[in-house]
C-alpha positions as CSV (number, residue, x, y, z in Angstrom):
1,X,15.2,13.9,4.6
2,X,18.5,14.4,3.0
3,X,20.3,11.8,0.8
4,X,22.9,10.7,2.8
5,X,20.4,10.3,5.7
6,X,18.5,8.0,3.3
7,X,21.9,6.1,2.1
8,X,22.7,5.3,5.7
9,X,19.3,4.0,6.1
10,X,20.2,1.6,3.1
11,X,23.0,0.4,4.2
12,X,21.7,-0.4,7.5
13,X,18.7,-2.4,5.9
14,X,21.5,-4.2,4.0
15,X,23.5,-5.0,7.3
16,X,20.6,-6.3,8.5
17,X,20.3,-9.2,6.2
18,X,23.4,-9.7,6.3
19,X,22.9,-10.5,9.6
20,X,19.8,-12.7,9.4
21,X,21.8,-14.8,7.1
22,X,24.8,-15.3,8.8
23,X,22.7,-15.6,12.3
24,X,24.5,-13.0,13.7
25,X,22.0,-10.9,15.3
26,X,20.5,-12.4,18.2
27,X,17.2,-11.9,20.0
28,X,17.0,-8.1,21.1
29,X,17.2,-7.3,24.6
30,X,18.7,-4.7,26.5
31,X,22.1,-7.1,28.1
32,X,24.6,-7.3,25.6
33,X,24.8,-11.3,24.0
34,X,27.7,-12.5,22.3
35,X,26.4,-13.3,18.1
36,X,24.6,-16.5,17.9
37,X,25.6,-19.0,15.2
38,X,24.3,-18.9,11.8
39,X,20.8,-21.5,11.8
40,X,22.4,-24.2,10.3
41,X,25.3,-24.4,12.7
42,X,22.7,-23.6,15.9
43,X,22.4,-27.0,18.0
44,X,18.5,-26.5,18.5
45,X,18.1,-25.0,15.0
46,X,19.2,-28.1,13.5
47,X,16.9,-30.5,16.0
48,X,14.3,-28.2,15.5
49,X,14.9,-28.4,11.5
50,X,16.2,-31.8,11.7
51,X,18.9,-30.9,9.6
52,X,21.4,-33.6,9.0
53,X,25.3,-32.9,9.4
54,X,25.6,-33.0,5.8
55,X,22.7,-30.6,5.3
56,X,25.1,-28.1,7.4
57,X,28.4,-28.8,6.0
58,X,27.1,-28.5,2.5
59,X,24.9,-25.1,3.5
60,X,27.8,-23.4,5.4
61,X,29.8,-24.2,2.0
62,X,27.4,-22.2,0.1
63,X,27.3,-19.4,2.4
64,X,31.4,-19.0,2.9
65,X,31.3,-19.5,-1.5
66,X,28.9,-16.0,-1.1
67,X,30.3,-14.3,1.7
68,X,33.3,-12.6,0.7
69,X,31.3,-11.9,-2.5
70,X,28.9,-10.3,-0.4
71,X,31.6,-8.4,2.0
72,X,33.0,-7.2,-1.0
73,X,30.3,-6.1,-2.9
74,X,29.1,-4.2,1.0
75,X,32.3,-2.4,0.7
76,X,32.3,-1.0,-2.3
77,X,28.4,-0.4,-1.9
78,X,29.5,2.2,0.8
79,X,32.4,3.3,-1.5
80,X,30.0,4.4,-3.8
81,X,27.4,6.2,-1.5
82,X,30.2,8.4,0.0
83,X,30.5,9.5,-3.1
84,X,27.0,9.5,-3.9
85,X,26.5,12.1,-0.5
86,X,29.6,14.1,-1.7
87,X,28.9,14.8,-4.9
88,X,25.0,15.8,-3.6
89,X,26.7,18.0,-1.2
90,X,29.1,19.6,-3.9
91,X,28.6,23.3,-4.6
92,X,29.4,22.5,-8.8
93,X,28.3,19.1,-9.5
94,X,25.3,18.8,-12.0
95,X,22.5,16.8,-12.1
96,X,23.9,14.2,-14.7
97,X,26.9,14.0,-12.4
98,X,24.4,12.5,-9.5
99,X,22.5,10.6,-12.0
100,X,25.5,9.0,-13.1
101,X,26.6,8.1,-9.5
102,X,23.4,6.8,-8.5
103,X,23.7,4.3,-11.5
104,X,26.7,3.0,-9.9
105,X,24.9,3.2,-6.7
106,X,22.3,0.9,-7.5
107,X,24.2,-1.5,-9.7
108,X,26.5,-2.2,-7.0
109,X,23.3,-2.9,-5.1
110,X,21.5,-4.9,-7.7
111,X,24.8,-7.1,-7.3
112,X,24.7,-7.4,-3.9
113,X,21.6,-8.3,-3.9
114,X,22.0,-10.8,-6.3
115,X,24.5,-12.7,-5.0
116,X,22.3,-12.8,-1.4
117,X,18.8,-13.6,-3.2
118,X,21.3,-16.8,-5.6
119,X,22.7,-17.7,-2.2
120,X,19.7,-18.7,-0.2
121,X,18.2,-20.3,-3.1
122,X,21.2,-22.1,-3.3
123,X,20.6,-22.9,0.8
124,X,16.8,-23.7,-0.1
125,X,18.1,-25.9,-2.4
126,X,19.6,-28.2,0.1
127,X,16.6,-28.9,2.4
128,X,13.5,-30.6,2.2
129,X,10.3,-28.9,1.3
130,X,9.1,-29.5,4.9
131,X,12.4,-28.2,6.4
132,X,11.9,-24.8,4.4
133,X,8.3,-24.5,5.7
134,X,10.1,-24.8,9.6
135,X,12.9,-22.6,8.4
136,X,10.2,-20.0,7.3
137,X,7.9,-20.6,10.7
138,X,11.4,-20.1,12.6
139,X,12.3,-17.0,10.8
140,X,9.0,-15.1,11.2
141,X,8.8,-16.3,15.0
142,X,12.3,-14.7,15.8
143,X,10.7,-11.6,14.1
144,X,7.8,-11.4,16.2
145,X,10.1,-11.6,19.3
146,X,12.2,-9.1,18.3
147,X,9.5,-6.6,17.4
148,X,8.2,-7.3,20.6
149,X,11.5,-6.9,22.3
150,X,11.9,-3.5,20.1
151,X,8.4,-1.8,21.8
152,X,9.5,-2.9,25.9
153,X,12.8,-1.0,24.3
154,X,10.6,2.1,23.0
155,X,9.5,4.8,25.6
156,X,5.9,5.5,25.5
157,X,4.4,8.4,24.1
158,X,4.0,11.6,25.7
Protein backbone atom coordinates (compact mmCIF):
# COMPACT_ATOMS: atom_id res chain seq x y z
CA UNK A 1 0.00 0.00 0.00
CA UNK A 2 1.57 3.22 -0.89
CA UNK A 3 1.82 6.25 1.53
CA UNK A 4 -0.42 8.50 0.15
CA UNK A 5 -2.99 5.67 -0.11
CA UNK A 6 -2.45 5.23 3.61
CA UNK A 7 -2.61 9.29 4.36
CA UNK A 8 -6.05 9.37 2.64
CA UNK A 9 -7.11 6.57 4.82
CA UNK A 10 -6.09 8.89 7.80
CA UNK A 11 -7.69 11.54 6.96
CA UNK A 12 -10.81 9.81 6.27
CA UNK A 13 -10.80 8.18 9.81
CA UNK A 14 -10.30 11.75 11.01
CA UNK A 15 -13.42 13.02 9.07
CA UNK A 16 -15.15 10.50 10.49
CA UNK A 17 -15.03 11.75 14.00
CA UNK A 18 -15.43 14.73 13.11
CA UNK A 19 -18.60 13.72 12.03
CA UNK A 20 -19.68 11.62 15.07
CA UNK A 21 -19.17 14.65 17.05
CA UNK A 22 -20.85 17.19 15.27
CA UNK A 23 -23.82 14.52 14.44
CA UNK A 24 -23.37 14.91 11.02
CA UNK A 25 -23.36 11.56 9.59
CA UNK A 26 -26.55 10.03 9.74
CA UNK A 27 -27.68 6.40 9.76
CA UNK A 28 -26.32 4.72 6.48
CA UNK A 29 -28.72 3.81 3.87
CA UNK A 30 -28.67 3.86 0.35
CA UNK A 31 -31.43 7.34 -0.19
CA UNK A 32 -29.53 10.35 0.35
CA UNK A 33 -30.60 12.20 4.04
CA UNK A 34 -30.00 15.60 4.70
CA UNK A 35 -27.13 15.71 8.08
CA UNK A 36 -28.78 15.13 11.27
CA UNK A 37 -28.17 17.53 14.15
CA UNK A 38 -25.41 17.18 16.47
CA UNK A 39 -26.84 14.74 19.80
CA UNK A 40 -27.25 17.51 21.92
CA UNK A 41 -29.33 19.63 19.60
CA UNK A 42 -31.39 16.21 18.35
CA UNK A 43 -35.12 16.50 19.84
CA UNK A 44 -35.18 12.65 20.76
CA UNK A 45 -31.52 12.63 21.71
CA UNK A 46 -32.15 15.00 24.39
CA UNK A 47 -35.59 13.03 25.69
CA UNK A 48 -33.81 10.08 25.36
CA UNK A 49 -30.70 11.68 27.43
CA UNK A 50 -32.89 13.97 29.32
CA UNK A 51 -30.73 16.56 28.68
CA UNK A 52 -31.80 19.94 29.95
CA UNK A 53 -31.77 23.19 27.63
CA UNK A 54 -28.93 24.32 29.59
CA UNK A 55 -27.14 21.07 29.25
CA UNK A 56 -27.26 21.93 25.32
CA UNK A 57 -26.59 25.46 25.27
CA UNK A 58 -23.57 25.06 27.46
CA UNK A 59 -22.36 21.69 25.35
CA UNK A 60 -22.91 23.39 21.83
CA UNK A 61 -20.66 26.28 23.47
CA UNK A 62 -17.94 23.91 24.04
CA UNK A 63 -18.12 22.37 20.78
CA UNK A 64 -18.29 25.80 18.53
CA UNK A 65 -15.07 26.97 21.34
CA UNK A 66 -13.26 23.58 19.46
CA UNK A 67 -14.52 23.58 16.12
CA UNK A 68 -12.66 26.03 14.26
CA UNK A 69 -9.76 24.77 16.25
CA UNK A 70 -10.45 21.54 14.97
CA UNK A 71 -11.30 22.78 11.15
CA UNK A 72 -8.11 24.47 11.27
CA UNK A 73 -5.99 22.08 12.64
CA UNK A 74 -7.95 19.48 9.60
CA UNK A 75 -6.61 21.82 7.10
CA UNK A 76 -3.36 22.11 7.73
CA UNK A 77 -3.35 18.25 8.62
CA UNK A 78 -3.98 17.81 4.82
CA UNK A 79 -1.45 20.60 4.08
CA UNK A 80 1.02 18.69 5.52
CA UNK A 81 0.25 15.12 3.97
CA UNK A 82 0.40 16.63 0.44
CA UNK A 83 3.53 17.29 1.17
CA UNK A 84 4.13 14.26 3.02
CA UNK A 85 3.03 12.17 -0.53
CA UNK A 86 5.18 14.60 -2.61
CA UNK A 87 8.13 14.54 -1.06
CA UNK A 88 7.73 10.35 -0.98
CA UNK A 89 7.10 10.63 -4.53
CA UNK A 90 10.18 12.91 -5.28
CA UNK A 91 12.94 11.50 -7.38
CA UNK A 92 15.80 13.49 -4.82
CA UNK A 93 14.43 13.70 -1.51
CA UNK A 94 16.29 11.72 1.28
CA UNK A 95 15.15 9.85 3.98
CA UNK A 96 15.65 12.61 6.74
CA UNK A 97 13.68 14.80 4.38
CA UNK A 98 10.49 12.27 4.95
CA UNK A 99 11.32 11.81 8.41
CA UNK A 100 11.30 15.32 9.05
CA UNK A 101 7.81 15.76 7.27
CA UNK A 102 6.27 12.99 8.93
CA UNK A 103 7.18 14.83 12.33
CA UNK A 104 5.10 17.59 11.23
CA UNK A 105 2.68 15.12 10.07
CA UNK A 106 1.96 13.60 13.23
CA UNK A 107 2.32 16.70 15.38
CA UNK A 108 -0.30 18.33 13.54
CA UNK A 109 -2.24 15.15 14.28
CA UNK A 110 -1.37 14.84 17.90
CA UNK A 111 -2.98 18.44 18.01
CA UNK A 112 -5.89 17.58 16.37
CA UNK A 113 -6.41 15.09 18.29
CA UNK A 114 -5.96 16.84 21.35
CA UNK A 115 -8.18 19.46 20.94
CA UNK A 116 -11.09 16.54 19.93
CA UNK A 117 -10.17 14.05 22.96
CA UNK A 118 -10.08 17.97 25.64
CA UNK A 119 -13.40 18.74 23.80
CA UNK A 120 -15.57 15.81 24.65
CA UNK A 121 -14.17 15.61 28.05
CA UNK A 122 -15.14 19.08 28.28
CA UNK A 123 -18.89 17.77 26.86
CA UNK A 124 -18.65 14.71 29.50
CA UNK A 125 -18.13 17.22 31.83
CA UNK A 126 -21.48 18.75 31.62
CA UNK A 127 -23.73 15.62 32.10
CA UNK A 128 -24.57 13.40 34.70
CA UNK A 129 -22.84 10.15 35.21
CA UNK A 130 -26.04 8.34 34.14
CA UNK A 131 -26.53 10.62 31.03
CA UNK A 132 -22.85 9.52 29.81
CA UNK A 133 -23.69 5.76 30.39
CA UNK A 134 -26.98 6.61 27.75
CA UNK A 135 -24.81 8.75 25.63
CA UNK A 136 -22.32 5.73 25.38
CA UNK A 137 -25.46 3.00 24.96
CA UNK A 138 -26.66 5.52 22.15
CA UNK A 139 -23.34 5.79 20.45
CA UNK A 140 -22.58 2.08 20.20
CA UNK A 141 -26.29 1.29 19.07
CA UNK A 142 -25.99 3.87 16.12
CA UNK A 143 -22.78 1.76 15.33
CA UNK A 144 -24.32 -1.49 15.25
CA UNK A 145 -27.02 -0.03 12.79
CA UNK A 146 -24.70 1.33 10.67
CA UNK A 147 -22.45 -1.73 10.35
CA UNK A 148 -25.44 -3.44 9.63
CA UNK A 149 -26.60 -1.02 7.11
CA UNK A 150 -22.75 -1.23 5.63
CA UNK A 151 -23.13 -5.32 4.93
CA UNK A 152 -27.06 -5.02 3.05
CA UNK A 153 -24.70 -2.20 1.20
CA UNK A 154 -21.72 -4.87 0.51
CA UNK A 155 -22.21 -7.46 -2.45
CA UNK A 156 -21.75 -10.95 -1.46
CA UNK A 157 -18.83 -12.91 -2.24
CA UNK A 158 -18.23 -14.70 -5.26
Amino acid sequence: MSLSLTVSKRGVAILALLGWVAGAAGAASAAPQAPRAPWWKDAASKAELRLTDDQATRIDAIFRESWERMKSSYDELGRREKQLSALVSGPDTTEADVIRQVEQVEAVRGELNKIRTVMLYRMHRVLTPEQRVKLDEMRRARERERERDRSRREPAPR
